[in-house]
N, C-alpha and C positions, 0 to 999 in steps of 0.2 A: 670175148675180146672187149676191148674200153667201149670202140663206139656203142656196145650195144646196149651199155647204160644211158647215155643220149637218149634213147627209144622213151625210157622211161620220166623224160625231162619233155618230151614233144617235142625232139629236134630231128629232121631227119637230116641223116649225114652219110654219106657213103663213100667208099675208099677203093681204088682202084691200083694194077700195077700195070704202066705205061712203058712203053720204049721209044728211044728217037730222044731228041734233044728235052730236058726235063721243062724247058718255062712254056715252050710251045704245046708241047702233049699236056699239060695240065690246060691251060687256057684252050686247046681245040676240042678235050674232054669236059670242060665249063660250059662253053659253048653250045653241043650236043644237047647236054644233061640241061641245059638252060636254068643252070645255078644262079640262085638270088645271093650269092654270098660265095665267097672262095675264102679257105681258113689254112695256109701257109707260114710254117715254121722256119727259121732263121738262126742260126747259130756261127754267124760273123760279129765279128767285133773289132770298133774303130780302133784308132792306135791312142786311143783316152781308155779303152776296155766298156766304154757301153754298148751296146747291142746296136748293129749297123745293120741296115740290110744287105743281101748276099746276093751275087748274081744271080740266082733262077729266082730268091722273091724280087728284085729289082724287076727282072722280068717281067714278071706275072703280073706283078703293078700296073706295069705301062700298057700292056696287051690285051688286060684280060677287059670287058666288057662291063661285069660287075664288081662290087666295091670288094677288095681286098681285106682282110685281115692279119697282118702279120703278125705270130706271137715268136717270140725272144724263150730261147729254149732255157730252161732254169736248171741249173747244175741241181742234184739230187732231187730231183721230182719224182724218178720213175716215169712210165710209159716211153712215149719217144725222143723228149727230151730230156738235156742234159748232158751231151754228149762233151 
């Protein structure tokens, strides 16, 4: 799986499958896990076509404790983005 080239870079990163409202179960799983770093993808876009935030990272932003990262999903990238 992708993340587990990560291992090989020194990052530790882990992925989970949550239920319940999505901004809340990431940030009450943050929380827990006492994540130095939340890394959420995004794949909204304004009505100019640049990469907007989207409700659950908008979310995540405002609730979560630690610093966000939102990346902008890239059309033909492969893995999860590009949708």
């Amino acid at each position: 799986m992708w993340w587990r080239s990560l291992d090989g870079l020194g990052i530790d990163a882990s992925w989970d499958l949550l239920s319940g409202d999505p901004a809340e179960a990431i940030v009450a799983a943050a929380r827990q896990m006492g994540s130095p770093l939340l890394v959420v993808g995004t794949h909204s876009r304004s009505e100019t076509g640049h990469p907007a935030l989207g409700r659950v990272s908008f979310a995540v932003v405002r609730k979560a404790l630690c610093p966000v990262l939102v990346v902008p999903s890239t059309p033909g990238c492969g893995g999860l983005g590009g949708r």
